[in-house]
Backbone as a printed PyTorch tensor [residue, N CA C, xyz], in Angstrom:
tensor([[[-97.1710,  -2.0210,  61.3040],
         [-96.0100,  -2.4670,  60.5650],
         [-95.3100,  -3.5860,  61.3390]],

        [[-94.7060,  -4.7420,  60.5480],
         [-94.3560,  -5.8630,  61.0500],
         [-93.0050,  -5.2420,  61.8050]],

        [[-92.7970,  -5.7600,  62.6920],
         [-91.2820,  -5.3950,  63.6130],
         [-90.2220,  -6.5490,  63.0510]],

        [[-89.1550,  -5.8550,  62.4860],
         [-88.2830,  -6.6710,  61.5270],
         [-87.4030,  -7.6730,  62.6640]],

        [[-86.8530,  -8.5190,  62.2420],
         [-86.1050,  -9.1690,  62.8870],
         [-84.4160,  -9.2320,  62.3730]],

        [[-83.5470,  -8.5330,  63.0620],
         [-82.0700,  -8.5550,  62.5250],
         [-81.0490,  -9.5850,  63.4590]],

        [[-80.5130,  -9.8470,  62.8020],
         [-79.3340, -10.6380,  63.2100],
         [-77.9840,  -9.4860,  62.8760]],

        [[-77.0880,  -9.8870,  63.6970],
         [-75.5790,  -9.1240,  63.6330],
         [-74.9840, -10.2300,  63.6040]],

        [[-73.6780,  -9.7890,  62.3520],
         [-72.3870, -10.6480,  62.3440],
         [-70.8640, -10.1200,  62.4650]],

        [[-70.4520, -10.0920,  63.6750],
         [-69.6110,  -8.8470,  63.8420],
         [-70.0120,  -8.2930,  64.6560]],

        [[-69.4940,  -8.5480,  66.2270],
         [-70.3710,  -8.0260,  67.4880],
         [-69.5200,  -6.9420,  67.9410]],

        [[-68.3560,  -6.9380,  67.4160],
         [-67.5830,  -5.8490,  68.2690],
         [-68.2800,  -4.2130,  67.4950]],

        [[-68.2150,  -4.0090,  66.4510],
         [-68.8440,  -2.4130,  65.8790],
         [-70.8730,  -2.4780,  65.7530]],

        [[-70.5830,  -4.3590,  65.7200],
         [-72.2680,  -4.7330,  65.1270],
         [-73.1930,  -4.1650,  66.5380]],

        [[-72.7080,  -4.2000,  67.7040],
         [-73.4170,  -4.1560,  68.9230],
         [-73.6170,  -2.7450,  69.2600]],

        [[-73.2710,  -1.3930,  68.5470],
         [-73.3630,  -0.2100,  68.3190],
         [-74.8560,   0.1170,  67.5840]],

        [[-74.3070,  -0.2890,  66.2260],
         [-75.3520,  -0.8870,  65.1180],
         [-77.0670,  -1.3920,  65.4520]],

        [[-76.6450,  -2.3810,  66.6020],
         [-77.7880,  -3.2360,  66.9670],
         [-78.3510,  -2.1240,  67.4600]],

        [[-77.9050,  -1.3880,  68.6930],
         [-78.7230,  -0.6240,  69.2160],
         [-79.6930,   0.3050,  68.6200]],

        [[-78.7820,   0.8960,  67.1280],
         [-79.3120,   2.1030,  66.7950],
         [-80.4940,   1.3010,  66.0850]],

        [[-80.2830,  -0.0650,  65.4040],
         [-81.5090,  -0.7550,  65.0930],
         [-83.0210,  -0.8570,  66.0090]],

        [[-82.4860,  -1.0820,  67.2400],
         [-83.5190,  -1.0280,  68.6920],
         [-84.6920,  -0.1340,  68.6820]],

        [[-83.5700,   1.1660,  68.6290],
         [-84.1420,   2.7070,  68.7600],
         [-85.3800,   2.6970,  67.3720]],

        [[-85.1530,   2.2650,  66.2460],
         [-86.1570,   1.9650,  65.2760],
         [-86.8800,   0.9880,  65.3780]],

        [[-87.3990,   0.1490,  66.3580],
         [-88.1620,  -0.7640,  66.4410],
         [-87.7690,  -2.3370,  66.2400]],

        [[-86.6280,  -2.2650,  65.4240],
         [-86.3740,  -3.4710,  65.5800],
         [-85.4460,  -4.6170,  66.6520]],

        [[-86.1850,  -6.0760,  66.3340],
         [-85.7170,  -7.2160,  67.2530],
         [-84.5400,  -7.6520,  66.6410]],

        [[-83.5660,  -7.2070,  67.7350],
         [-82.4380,  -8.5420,  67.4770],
         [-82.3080,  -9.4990,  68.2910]],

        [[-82.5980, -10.9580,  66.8240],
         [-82.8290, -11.9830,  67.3050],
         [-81.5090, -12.7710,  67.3300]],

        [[-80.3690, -12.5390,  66.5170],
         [-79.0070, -13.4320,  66.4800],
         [-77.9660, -12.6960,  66.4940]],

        [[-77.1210, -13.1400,  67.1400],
         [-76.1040, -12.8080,  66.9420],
         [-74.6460, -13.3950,  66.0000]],

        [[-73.7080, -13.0290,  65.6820],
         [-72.5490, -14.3970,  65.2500],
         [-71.3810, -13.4810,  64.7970]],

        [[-70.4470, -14.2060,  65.7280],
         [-68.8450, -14.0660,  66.0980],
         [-67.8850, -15.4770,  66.2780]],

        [[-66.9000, -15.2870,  65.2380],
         [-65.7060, -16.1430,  66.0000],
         [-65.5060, -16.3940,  67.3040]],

        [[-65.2320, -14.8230,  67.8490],
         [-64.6740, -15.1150,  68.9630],
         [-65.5590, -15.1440,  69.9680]],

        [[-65.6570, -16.2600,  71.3430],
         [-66.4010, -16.4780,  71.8540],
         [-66.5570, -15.7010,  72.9040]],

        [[-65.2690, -15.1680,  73.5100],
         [-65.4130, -13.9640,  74.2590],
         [-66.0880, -12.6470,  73.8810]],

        [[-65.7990, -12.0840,  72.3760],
         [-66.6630, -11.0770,  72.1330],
         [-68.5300, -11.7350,  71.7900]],

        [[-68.9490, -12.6280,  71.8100],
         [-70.0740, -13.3240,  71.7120],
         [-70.6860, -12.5590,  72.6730]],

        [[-70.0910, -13.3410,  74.0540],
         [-70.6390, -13.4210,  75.1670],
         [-70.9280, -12.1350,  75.4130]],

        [[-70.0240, -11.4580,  75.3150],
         [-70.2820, -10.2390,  75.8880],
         [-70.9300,  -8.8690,  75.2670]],

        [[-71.1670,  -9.5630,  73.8850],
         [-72.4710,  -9.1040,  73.1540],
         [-73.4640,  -9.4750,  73.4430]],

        [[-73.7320, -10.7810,  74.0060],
         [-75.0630, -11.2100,  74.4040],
         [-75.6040, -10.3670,  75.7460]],

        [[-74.6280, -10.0920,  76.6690],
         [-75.3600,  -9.6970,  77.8220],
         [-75.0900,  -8.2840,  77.6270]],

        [[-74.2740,  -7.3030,  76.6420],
         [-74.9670,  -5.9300,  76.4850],
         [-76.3160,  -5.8680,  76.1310]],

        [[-76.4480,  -6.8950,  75.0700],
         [-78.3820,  -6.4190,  74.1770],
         [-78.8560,  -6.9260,  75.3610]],

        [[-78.7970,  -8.0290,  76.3880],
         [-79.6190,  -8.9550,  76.9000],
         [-80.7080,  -9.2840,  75.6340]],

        [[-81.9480,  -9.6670,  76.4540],
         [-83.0250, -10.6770,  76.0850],
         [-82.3060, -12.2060,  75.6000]],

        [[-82.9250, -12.5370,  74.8280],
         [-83.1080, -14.0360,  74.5980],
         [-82.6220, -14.1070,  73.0850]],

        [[-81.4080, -14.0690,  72.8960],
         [-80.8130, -13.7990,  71.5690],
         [-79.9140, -14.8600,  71.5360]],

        [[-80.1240, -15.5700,  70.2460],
         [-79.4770, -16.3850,  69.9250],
         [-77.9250, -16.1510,  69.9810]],

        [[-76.9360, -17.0530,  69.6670],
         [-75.9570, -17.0390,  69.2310],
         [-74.4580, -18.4080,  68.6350]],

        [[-74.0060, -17.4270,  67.5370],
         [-73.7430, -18.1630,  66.8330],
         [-72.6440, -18.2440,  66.6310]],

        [[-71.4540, -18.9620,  66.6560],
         [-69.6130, -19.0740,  65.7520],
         [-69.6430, -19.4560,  64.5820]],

        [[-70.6930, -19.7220,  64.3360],
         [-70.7060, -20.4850,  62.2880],
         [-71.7880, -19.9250,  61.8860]],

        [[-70.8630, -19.0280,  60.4150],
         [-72.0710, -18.4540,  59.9530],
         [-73.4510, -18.7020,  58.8290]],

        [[-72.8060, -20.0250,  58.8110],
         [-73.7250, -21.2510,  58.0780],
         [-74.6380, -21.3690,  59.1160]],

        [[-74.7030, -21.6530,  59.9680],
         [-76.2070, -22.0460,  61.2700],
         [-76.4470, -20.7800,  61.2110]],

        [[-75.6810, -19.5120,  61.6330],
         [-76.3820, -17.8930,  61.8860],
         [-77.2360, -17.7060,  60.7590]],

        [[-77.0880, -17.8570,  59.5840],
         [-78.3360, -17.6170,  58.3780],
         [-79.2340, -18.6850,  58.1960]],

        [[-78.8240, -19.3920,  59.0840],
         [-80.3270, -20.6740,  59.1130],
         [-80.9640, -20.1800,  59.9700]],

        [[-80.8840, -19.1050,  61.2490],
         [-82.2520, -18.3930,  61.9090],
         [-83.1060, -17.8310,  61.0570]],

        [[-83.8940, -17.6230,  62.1150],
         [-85.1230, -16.7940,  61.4530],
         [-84.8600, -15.2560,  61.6240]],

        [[-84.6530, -14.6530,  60.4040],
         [-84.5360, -13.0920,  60.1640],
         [-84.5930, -12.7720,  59.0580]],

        [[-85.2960, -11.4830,  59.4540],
         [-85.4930, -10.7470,  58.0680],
         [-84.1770, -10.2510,  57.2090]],

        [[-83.0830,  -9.5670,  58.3110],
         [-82.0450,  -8.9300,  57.8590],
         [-81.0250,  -9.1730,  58.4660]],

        [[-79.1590,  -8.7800,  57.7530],
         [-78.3390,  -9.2330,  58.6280],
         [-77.3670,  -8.2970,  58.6060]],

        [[-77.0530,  -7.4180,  59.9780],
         [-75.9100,  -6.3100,  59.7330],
         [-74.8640,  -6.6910,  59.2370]],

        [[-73.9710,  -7.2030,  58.3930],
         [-72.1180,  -7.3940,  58.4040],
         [-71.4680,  -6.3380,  58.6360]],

        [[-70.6460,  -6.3760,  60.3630],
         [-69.9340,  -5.9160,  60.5610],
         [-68.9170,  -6.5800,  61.2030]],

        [[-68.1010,  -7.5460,  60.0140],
         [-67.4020,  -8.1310,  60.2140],
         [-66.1610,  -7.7920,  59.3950]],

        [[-65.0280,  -7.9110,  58.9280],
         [-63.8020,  -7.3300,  58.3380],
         [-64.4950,  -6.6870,  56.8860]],

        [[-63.9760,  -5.7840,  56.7200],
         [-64.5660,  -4.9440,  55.7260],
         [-64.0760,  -5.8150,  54.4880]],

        [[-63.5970,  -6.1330,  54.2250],
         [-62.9100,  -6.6920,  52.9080],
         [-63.3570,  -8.0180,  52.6000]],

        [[-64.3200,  -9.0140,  53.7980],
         [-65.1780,  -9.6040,  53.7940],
         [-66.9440, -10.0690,  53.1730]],

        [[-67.2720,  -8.2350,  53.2760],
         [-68.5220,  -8.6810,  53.2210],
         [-69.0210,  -9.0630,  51.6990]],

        [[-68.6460,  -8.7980,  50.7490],
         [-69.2380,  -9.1320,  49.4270],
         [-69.6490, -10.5890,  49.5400]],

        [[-69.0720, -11.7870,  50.1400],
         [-69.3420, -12.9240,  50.0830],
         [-70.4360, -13.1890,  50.6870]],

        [[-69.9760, -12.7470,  51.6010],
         [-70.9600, -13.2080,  52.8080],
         [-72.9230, -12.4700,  53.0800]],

        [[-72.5980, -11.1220,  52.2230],
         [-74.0450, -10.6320,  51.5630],
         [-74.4320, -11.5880,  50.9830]],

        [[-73.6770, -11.8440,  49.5800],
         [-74.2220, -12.8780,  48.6790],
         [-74.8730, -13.9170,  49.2140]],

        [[-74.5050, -14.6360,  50.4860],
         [-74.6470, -15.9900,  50.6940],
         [-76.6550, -15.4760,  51.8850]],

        [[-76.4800, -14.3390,  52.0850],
         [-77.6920, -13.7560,  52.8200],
         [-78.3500, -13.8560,  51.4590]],

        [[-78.3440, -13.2460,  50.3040],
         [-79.1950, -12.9140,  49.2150],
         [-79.7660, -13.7640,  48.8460]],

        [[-78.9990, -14.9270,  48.7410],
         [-79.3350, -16.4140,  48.2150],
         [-80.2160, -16.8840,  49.2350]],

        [[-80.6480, -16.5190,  50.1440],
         [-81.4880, -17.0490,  51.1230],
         [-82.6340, -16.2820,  51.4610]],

        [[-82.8600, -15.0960,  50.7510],
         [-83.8230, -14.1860,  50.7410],
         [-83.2770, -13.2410,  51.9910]],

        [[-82.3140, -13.1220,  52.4540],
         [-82.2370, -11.7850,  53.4670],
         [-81.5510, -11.1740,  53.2190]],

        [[-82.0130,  -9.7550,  54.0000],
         [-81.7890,  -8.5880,  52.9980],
         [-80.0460,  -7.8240,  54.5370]],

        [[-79.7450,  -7.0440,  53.4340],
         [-77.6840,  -6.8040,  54.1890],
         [-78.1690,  -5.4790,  54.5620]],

        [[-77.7100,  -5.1350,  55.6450],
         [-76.8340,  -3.3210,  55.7010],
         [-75.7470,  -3.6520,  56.3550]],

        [[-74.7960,  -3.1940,  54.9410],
         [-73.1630,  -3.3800,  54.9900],
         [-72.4340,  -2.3250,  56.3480]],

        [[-71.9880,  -2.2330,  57.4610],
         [-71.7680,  -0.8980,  57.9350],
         [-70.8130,  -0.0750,  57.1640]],

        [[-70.2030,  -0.8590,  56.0940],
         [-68.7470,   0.1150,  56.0500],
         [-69.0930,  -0.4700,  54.2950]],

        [[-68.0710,   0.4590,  53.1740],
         [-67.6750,  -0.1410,  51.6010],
         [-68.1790,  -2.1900,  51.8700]],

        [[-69.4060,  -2.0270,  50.4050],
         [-69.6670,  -3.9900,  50.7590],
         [-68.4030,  -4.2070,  49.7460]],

        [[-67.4550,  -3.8870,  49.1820],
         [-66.6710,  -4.1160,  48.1930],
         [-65.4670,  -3.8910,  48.1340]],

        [[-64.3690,  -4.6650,  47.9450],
         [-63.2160,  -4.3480,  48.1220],
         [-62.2320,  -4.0770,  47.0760]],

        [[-62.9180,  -5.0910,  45.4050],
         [-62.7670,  -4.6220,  44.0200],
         [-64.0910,  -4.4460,  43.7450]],

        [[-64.0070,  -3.9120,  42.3990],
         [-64.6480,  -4.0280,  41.4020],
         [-65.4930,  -5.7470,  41.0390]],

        [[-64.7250,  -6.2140,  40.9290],
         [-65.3090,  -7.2820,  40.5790],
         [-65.9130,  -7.9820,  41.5660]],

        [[-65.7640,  -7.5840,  42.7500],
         [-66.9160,  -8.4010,  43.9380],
         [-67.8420,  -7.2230,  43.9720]],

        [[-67.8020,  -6.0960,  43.1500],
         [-69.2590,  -5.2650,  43.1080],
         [-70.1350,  -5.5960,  42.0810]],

        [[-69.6550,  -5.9500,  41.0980],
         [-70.4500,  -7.0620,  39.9470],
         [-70.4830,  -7.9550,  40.8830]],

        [[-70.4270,  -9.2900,  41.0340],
         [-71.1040,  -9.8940,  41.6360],
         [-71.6270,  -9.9650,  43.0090]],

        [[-71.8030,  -8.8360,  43.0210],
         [-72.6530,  -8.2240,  44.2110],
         [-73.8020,  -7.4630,  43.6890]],

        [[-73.9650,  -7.4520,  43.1120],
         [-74.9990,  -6.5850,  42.0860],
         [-75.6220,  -8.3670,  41.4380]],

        [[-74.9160,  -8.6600,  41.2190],
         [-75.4750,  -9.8240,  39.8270],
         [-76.5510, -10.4380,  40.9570]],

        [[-75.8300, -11.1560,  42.1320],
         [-76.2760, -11.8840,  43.0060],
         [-77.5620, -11.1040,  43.7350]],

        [[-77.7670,  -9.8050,  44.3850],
         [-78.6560,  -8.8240,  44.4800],
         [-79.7900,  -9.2840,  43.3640]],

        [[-79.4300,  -8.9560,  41.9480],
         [-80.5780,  -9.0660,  41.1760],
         [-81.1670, -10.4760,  41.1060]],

        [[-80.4110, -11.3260,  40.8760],
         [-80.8100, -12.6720,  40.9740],
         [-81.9640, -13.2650,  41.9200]],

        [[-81.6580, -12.8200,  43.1890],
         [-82.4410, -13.0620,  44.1000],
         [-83.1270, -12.0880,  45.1320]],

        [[-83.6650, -11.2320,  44.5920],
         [-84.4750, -10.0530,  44.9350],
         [-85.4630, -10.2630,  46.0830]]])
């Protein structure tokens, strides 16, 4: 079985996350945070050779299969979408939805680009 490749966005709860990803085989290859202090110091908990990113326009231009958002909860509906549209696939850590109506188009966008 291919060994997936994840990226995290949202290093402060995402770097929990990453690990338990580890323990299942998978590579995390990116990281991406605002803040540059929590970056850094996500980079040298995972170590290896992991990218990293402050814009999350370049972070979904890596190469990965998947992308944790664990970034403000009330956030992620967009920012799935903008993974979907690019063929990669989300695990939200927390509610991806904050109404109703960013769960329709969270669903719409999902089907669209499968």
């Amino acid at each position: 079985m291919k060994q997936l490749k994840i990226g995290i966005f949202g290093t402060g709860r995402g770097c929990d996350i990453a690990e338990n990803f580890r323990l299942l085989g998978c590579e995390i290859t990116a990281l991406c945070d605002f803040n540059p202090d929590r970056l850094a110091a996500a980079a040298q908990r995972l170590g290896g050779d992991i990218a990293q990113y402050q814009d999350f326009d370049s972070f979904i231009e890596h190469d990965m299969d998947a992308v944790v958002l664990a970034n403000y909860f009330h956030e992620h509906a967009p920012y799935a979408i903008r993974c979907f549209e690019r063929g990669i696939h989300v695990f939200s850590e927390c509610i991806s939805n904050g109404t109703m109506a960013e769960g329709v188009e969270l669903v719409r966008a999902f089907e669209k680009y499968p």
